[in-house]
N, C-alpha and C positions, 0 to 999 in steps of 0.2 A: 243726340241733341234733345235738351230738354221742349216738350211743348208747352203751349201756353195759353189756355180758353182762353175766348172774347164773345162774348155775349154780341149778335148785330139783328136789328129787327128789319125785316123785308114788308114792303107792300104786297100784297096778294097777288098779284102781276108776276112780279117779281121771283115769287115762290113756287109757282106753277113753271116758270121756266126753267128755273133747278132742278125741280122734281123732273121732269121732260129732260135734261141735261144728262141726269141722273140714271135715267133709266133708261134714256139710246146707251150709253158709254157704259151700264152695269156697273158703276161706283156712287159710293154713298153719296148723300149730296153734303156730309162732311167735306169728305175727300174733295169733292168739286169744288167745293169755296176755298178750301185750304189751296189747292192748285194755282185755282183762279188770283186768291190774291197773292198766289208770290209770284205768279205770271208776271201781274198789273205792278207790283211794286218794284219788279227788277224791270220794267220796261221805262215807270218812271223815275226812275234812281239813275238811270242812264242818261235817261233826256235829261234832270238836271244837272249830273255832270259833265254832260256836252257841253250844255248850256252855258256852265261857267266855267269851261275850257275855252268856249268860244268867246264871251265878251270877258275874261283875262287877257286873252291871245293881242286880243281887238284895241282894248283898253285896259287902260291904266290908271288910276289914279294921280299915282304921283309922276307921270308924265305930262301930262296939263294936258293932254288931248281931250277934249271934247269930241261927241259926235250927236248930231240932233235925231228927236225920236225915231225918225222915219227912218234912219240907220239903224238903231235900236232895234225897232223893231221887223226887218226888213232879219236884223241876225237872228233874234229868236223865229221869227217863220221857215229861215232856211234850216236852222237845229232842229225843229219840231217836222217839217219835210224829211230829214235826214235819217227820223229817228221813227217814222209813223209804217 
């Protein structure tokens, strides 16, 4: 698989925790960001597939069902519960 630079700038806070990351674990702090975000991205790739596993399942469109927000939003807390 091909890689693919991204340029991301960190606050100093921020940098001193990688560096610390880096050097408990003995891996570049390359490696750690690359980890980190395909961590963070397949954790949130999930949640919004649930997510719109769950309000498909729920609703419909062209069913005419309505549901008010507090349903709404009552299904994405229990997705983000499910998935945290």
């Amino acid at each position: 698989m091909d890689n693919v630079d991204i340029t991301i700038s960190l606050d100093y806070g921020l940098r001193e925790k990688l560096s610390q990351l880096a050097a408990i674990t003995k891996r570049s702090e390359v490696v750690v960001i690359a980890d980190m975000v395909a961590a963070g991205i397949d954790r949130e790739l999930a949640l919004m597939k649930d997510l719109r596993r769950s309000v498909e399942s729920s609703f419909s469109l062209g069913s005419g069902r309505v549901i008010s927000h507090q349903e709404a939003m009552k299904m994405l807390e229990d997705v983000i519960k499910k998935t945290s």
